[in-house]
Structures are given as structure tokens and as C-alpha cells.
C-alpha angles and dihedrals in degrees: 000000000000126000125236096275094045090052092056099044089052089054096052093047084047097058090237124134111257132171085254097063097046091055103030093121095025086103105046114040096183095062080052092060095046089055105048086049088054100052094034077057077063093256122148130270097248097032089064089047093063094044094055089048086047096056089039093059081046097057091037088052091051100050097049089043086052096033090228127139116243109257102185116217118266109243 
């Protein structure tokens, strides 16, 4: 039996639509935004994904290395 993570993770591997996918930027609307701008640029789907994983680590890097809470930007 898999666990709820593992559930999810299977889904999105699957294809299939899963509660995951439709929120996935739903918490961080920054990374939103850095995604929209990339594939408005004309980059791929799934370009523009990693490179939002990929700022997130970063951020994530930075504010454990700096011990600091995350304060998003106001819009």
C-alpha cells in the first residue's frame, strides 16, 4: 500500500490529474510569477518548472543558511 506522498507522486508521474498539479503554485506566488514570465519568454512547460524548483532550492538554501523566515513580496 502507498502512503499519501507516494500516491501523489505516482499520479503525477502517471499523468494523471491529481490535487497536487492543480495547486502546485497556489503557496508561493512568487514562484508563480517566475514561472508565468518564463513561459510567456516562449520557454517550455516543463523548462520553466525546473527553473522554478530550481529558484525555489535556491531560496530555500539561502534562508536556512541565513536563518531567516521566508516574507513574500507584496504585489
Amino acid at each position: 500500500m502507498l502512503t499519501k506522498a507516494q500516491s501523489e507522486v505516482a499520479e503525477v508521474l502517471s499523468g494523471k490529474p491529481s490535487i497536487c498539479r492543480s495547486c502546485r503554485y497556489a503557496i508561493q506566488p512568487d514562484i508563480k510569477r517566475v514561472y508565468e514570465r518564463l513561459v510567456a519568454r516562449g520557454k517550455h512547460a516543463k523548462v520553466a518548472i525546473v527553473a522554478a524548483m530550481r529558484k525555489l532550492i535556491v531560496l530555500a538554501n539561502a534562508l536556512i543558511r541565513d536563518d531567516r523566515i521566508w516574507t513574500p513580496k507584496s504585489a
